[in-house]
NUBA-125993 format. One line per field, with one value per atom (N, C-alpha, C): residue number from 1; residue in three letters; chain; atom name; x, y, z. Coordinates in nm, 2 decimals, always signed. Each point is the difference from the previous one (the first is absolute). Example, Ala and Ser with C-alpha at 12.3 -4.5 7.8 and 13.67 -1.06 7.14 Angstrom:
// NUBA-125993
resi: (1 1 1 2 2 2)
resn: (ALA ALA ALA SER SER SER)
chain: (A A A A A A)
name: (N CA C N CA C)
px: (+1.32 -0.09 +0.09 -0.04 +0.09 -0.08)
py: (-0.57 +0.12 +0.12 +0.11 +0.11 +0.11)
pz: (+0.78 +0.00 +0.00 -0.07 +0.00 +0.08)
***
This chain:
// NUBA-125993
resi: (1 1 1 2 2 2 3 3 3 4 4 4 5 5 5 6 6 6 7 7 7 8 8 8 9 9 9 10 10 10 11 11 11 12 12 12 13 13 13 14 14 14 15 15 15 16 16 16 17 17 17 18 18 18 19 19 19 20 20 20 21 21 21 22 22 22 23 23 23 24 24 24 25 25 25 26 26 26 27 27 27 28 28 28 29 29 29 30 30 30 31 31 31 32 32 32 33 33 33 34 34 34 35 35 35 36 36 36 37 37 37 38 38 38 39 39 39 40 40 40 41 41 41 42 42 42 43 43 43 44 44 44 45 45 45 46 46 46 47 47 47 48 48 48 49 49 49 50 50 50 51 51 51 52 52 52 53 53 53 54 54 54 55 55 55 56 56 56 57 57 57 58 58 58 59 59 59 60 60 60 61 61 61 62 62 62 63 63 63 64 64 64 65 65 65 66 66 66 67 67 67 68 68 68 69 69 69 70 70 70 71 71 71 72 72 72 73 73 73 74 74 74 75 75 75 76 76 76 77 77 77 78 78 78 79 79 79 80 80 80 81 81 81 82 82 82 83 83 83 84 84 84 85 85 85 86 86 86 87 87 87 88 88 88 89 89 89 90 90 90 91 91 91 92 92 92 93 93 93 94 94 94 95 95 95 96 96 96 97 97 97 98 98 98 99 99 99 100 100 100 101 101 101 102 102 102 103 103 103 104 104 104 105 105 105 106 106 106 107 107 107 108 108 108 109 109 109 110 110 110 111 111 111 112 112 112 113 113 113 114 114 114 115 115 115 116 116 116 117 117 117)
resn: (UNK UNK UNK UNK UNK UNK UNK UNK UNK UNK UNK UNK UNK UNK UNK UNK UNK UNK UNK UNK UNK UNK UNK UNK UNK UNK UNK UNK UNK UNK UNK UNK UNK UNK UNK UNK UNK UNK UNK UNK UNK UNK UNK UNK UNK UNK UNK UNK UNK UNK UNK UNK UNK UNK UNK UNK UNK UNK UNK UNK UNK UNK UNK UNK UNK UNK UNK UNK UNK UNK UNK UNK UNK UNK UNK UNK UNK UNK UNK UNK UNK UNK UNK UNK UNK UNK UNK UNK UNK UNK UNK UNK UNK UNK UNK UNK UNK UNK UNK UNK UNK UNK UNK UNK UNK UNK UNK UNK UNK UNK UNK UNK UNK UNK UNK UNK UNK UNK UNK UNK UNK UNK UNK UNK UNK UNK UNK UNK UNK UNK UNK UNK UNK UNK UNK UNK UNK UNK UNK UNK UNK UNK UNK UNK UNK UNK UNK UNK UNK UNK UNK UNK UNK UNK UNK UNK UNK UNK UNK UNK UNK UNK UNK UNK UNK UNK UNK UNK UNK UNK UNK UNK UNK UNK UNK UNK UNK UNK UNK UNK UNK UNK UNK UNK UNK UNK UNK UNK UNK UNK UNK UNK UNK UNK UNK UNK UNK UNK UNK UNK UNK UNK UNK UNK UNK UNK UNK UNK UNK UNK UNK UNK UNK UNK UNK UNK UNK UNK UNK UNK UNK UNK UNK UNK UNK UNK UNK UNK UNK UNK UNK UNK UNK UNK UNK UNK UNK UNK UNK UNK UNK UNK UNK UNK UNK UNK UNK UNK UNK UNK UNK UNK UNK UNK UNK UNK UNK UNK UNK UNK UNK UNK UNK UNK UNK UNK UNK UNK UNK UNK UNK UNK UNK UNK UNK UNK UNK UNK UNK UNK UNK UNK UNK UNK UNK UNK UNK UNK UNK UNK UNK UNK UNK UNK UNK UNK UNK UNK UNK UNK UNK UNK UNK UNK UNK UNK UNK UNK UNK UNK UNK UNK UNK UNK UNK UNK UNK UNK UNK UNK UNK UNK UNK UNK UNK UNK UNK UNK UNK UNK UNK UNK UNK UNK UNK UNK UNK UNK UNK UNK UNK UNK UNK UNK UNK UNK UNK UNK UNK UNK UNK)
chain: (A A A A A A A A A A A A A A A A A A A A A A A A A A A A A A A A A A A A A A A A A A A A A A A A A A A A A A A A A A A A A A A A A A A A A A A A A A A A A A A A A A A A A A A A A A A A A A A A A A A A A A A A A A A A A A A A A A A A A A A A A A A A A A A A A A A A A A A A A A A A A A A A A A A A A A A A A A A A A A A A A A A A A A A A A A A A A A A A A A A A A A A A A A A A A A A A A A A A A A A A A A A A A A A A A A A A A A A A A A A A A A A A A A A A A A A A A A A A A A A A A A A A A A A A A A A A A A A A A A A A A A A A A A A A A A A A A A A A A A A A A A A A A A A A A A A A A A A A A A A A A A A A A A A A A A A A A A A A A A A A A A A A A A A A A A A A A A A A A A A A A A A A A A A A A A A)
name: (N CA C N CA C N CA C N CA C N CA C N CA C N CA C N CA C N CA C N CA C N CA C N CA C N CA C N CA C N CA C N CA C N CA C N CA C N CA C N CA C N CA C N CA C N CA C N CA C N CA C N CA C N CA C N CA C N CA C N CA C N CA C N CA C N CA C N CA C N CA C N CA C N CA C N CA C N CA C N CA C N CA C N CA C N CA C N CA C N CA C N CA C N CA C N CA C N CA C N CA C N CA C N CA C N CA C N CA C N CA C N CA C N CA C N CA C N CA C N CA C N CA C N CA C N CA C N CA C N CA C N CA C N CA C N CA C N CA C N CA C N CA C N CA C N CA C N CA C N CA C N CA C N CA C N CA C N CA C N CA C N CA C N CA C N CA C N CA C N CA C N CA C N CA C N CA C N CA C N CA C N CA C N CA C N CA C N CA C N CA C N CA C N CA C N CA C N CA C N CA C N CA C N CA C N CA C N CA C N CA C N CA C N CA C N CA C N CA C N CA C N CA C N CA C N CA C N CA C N CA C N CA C N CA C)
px: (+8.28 -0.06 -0.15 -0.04 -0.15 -0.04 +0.05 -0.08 -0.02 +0.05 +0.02 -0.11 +0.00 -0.11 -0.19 +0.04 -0.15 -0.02 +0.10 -0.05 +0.00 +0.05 -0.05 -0.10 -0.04 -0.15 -0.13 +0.02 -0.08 -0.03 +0.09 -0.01 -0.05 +0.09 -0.12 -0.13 -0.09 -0.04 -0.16 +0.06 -0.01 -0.05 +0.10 -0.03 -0.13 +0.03 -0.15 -0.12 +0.03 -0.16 +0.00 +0.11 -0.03 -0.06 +0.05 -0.06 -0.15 -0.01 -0.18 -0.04 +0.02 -0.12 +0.00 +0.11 +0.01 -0.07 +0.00 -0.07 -0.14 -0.01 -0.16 -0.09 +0.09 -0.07 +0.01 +0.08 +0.00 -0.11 -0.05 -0.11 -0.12 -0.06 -0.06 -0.03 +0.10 +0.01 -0.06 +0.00 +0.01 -0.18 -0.02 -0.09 -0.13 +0.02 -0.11 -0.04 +0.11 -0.05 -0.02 +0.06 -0.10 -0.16 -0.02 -0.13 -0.04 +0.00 -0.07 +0.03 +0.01 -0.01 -0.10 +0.01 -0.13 -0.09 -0.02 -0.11 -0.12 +0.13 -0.06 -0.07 +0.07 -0.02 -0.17 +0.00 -0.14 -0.05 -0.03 -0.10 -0.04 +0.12 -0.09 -0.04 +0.03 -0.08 -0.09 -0.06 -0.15 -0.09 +0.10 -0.11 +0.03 +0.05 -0.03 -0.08 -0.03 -0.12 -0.14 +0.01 -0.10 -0.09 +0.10 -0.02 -0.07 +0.07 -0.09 -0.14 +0.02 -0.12 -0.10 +0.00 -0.10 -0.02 +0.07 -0.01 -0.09 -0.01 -0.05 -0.13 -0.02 -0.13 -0.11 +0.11 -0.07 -0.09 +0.14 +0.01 -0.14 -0.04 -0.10 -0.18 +0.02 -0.06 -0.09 +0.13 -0.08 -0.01 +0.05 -0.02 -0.20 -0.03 -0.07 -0.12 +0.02 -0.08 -0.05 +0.11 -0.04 -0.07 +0.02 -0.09 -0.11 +0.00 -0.16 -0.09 +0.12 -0.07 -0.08 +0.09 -0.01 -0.08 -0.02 -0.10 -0.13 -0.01 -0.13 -0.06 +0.13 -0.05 +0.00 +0.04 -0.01 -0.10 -0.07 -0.13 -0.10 -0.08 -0.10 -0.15 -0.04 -0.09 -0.15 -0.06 -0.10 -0.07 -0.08 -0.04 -0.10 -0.05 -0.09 +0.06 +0.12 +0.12 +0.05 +0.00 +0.06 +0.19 +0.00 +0.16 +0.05 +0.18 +0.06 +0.05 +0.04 +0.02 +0.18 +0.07 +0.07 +0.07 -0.10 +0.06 -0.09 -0.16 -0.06 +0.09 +0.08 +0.09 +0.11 +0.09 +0.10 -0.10 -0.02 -0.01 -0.19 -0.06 -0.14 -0.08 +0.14 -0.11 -0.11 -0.05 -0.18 +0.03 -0.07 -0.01 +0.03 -0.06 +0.01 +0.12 +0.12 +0.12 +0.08 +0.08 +0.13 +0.12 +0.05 +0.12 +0.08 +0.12 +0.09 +0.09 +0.00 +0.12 +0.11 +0.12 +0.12 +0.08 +0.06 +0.09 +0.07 +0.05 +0.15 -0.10 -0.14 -0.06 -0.06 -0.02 -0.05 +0.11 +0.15 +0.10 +0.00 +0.06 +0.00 +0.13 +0.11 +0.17 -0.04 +0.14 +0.05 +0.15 +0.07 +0.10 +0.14 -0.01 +0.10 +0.01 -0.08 -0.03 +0.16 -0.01 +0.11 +0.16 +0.02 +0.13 +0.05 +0.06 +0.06 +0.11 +0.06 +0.13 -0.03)
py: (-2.95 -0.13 +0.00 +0.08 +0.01 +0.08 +0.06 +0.12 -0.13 -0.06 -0.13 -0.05 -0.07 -0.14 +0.10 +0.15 +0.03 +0.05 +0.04 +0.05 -0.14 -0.08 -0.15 -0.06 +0.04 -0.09 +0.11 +0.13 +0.09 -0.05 +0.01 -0.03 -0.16 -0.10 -0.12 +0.03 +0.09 -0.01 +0.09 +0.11 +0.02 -0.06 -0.09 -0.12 -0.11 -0.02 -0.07 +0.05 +0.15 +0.05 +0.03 +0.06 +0.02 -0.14 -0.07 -0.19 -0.02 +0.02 -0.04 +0.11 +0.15 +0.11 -0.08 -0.01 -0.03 -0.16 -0.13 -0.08 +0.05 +0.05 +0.00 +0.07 +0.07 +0.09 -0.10 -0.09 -0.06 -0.08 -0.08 -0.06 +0.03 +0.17 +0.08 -0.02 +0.00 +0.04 -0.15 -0.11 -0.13 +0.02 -0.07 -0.01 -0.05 -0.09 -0.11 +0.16 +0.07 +0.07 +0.17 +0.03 +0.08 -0.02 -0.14 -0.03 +0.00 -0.05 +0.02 +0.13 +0.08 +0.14 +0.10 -0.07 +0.06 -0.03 -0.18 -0.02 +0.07 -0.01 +0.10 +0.13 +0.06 +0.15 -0.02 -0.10 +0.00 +0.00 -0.12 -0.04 +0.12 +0.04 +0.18 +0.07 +0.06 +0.06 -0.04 -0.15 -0.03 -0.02 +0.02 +0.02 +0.13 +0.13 +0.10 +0.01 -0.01 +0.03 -0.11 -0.07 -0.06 +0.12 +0.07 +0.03 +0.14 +0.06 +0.15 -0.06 -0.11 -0.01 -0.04 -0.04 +0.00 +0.11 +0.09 +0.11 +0.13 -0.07 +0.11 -0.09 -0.09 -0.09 +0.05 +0.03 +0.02 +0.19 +0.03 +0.15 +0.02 -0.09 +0.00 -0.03 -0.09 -0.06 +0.13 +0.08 +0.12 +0.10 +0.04 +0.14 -0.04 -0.15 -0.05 +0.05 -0.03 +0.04 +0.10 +0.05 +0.17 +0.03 -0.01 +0.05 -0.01 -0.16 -0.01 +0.07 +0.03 +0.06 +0.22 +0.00 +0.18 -0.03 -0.10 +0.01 -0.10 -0.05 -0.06 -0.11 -0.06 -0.17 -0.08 +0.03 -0.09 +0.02 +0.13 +0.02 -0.13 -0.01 -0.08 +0.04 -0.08 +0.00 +0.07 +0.09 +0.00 -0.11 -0.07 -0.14 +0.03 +0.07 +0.01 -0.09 +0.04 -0.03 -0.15 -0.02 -0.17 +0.03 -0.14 -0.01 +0.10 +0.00 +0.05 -0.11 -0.03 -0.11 -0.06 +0.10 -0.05 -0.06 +0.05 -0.07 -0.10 -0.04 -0.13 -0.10 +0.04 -0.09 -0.04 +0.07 -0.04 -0.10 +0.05 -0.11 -0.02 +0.02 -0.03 +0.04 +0.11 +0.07 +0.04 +0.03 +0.07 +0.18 +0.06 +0.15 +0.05 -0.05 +0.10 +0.00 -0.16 +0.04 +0.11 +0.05 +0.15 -0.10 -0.12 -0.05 +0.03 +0.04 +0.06 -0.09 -0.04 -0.09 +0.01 -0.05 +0.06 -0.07 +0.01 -0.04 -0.11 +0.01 -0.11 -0.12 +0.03 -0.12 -0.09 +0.06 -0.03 -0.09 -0.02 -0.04 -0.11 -0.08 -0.17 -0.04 +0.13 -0.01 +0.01 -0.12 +0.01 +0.13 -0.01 +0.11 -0.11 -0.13 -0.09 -0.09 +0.07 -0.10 +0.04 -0.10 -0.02 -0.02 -0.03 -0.01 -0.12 -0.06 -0.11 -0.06 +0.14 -0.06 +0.01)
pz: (+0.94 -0.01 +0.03 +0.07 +0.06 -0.15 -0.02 -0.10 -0.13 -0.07 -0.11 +0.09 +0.05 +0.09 -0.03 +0.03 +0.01 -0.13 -0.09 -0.14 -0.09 +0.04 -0.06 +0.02 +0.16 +0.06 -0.06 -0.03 -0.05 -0.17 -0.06 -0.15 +0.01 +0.06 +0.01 +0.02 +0.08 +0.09 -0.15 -0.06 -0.09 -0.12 -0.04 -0.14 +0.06 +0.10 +0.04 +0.00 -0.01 +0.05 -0.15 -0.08 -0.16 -0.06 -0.02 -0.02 +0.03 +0.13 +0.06 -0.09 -0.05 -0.07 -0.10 -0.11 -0.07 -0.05 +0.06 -0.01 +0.05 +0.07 +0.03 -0.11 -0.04 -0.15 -0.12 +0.01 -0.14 +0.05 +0.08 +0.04 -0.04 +0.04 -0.05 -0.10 -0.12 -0.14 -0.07 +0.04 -0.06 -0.09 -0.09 -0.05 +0.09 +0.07 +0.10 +0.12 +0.01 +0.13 -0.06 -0.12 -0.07 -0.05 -0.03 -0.02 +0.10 +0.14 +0.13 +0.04 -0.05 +0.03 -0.08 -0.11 -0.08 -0.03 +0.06 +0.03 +0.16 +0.06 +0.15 -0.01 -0.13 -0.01 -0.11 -0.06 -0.06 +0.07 +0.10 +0.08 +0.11 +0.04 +0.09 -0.11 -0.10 -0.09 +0.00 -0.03 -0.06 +0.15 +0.12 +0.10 +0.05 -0.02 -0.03 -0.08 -0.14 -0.07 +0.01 +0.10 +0.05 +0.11 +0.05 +0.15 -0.03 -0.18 -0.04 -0.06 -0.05 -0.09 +0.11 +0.12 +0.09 +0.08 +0.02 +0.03 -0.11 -0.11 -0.07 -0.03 +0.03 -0.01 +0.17 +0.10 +0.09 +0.03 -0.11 -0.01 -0.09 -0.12 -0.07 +0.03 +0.11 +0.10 +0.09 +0.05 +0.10 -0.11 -0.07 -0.12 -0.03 -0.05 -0.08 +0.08 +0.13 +0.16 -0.03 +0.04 +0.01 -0.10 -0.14 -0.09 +0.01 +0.02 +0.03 +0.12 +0.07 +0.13 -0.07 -0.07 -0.06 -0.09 -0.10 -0.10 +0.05 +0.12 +0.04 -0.04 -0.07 -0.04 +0.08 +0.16 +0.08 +0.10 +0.03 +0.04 +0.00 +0.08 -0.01 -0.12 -0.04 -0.17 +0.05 -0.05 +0.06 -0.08 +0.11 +0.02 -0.11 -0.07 -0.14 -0.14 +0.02 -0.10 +0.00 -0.15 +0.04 +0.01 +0.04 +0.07 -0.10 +0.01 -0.13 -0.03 -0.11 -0.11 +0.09 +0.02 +0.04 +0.11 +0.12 +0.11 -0.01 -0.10 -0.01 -0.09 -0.09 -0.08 +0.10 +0.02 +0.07 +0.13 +0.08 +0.18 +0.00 -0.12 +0.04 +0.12 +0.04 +0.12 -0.01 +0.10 +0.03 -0.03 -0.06 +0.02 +0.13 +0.08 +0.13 +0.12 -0.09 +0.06 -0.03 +0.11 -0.04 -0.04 +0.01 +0.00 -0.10 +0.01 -0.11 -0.06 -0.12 -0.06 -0.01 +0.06 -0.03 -0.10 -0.06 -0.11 +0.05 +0.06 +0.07 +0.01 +0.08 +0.06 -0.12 -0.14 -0.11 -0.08 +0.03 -0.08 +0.00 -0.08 +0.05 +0.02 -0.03 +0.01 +0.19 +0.03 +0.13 -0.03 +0.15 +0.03 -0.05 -0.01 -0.05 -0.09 -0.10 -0.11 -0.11 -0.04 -0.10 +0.11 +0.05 +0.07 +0.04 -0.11 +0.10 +0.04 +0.05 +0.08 +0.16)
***
């Protein structure tokens, strides 16, 4: 009698937990919560490719440096020489500032533009 009561309360015990996998996956599957699933999966992608494309803006930023630092365009002018054309176009600075332009600070995109959820 004991052995029936526990292989009954096991197999009950069983079909309930097969039921809950079972519903919970078809839930999964419904159209409304497949679309909320691939809309989640865009939205980290496009702030993953937010997150390289400022990384390689920043990456562009120090490379741009350095060059100027090896080829000497950021040296100071000897004062005989008029400005160079382009750090007087860009910021109308004076010749005899060193300040270095960086890219990022030149953009007019913020880090949250276009998002609105």
């Amino acid at each position: 009698m004991f052995r029936r009561t526990f292989w009954f309360t096991a197999g009950a015990a069983a079909g309930v937990w097969a039921t809950t996998k079972v519903n919970r996956k078809l839930r999964q599957l419904t159209p409304e919560s497949l679309a909320a699933q691939a809309a989640n999966k865009a939205i980290d992608a496009g702030h993953r490719l937010k997150e390289f494309a400022l990384d390689v803006r920043d990456g562009m930023a120090q490379r741009e440096a350095e060059l100027g630092e090896v080829l000497g365009l950021n040296a100071n002018p000897d004062p005989e020489l008029p400005p160079q054309r382009r750090i007087a176009a860009i910021g109308g600075e004076q010749s005899g500032s060193n300040k270095q332009i960086k890219y990022i600070d030149n953009t007019t995109y913020t880090y949250n533009r276009n998002e609105d959820h």
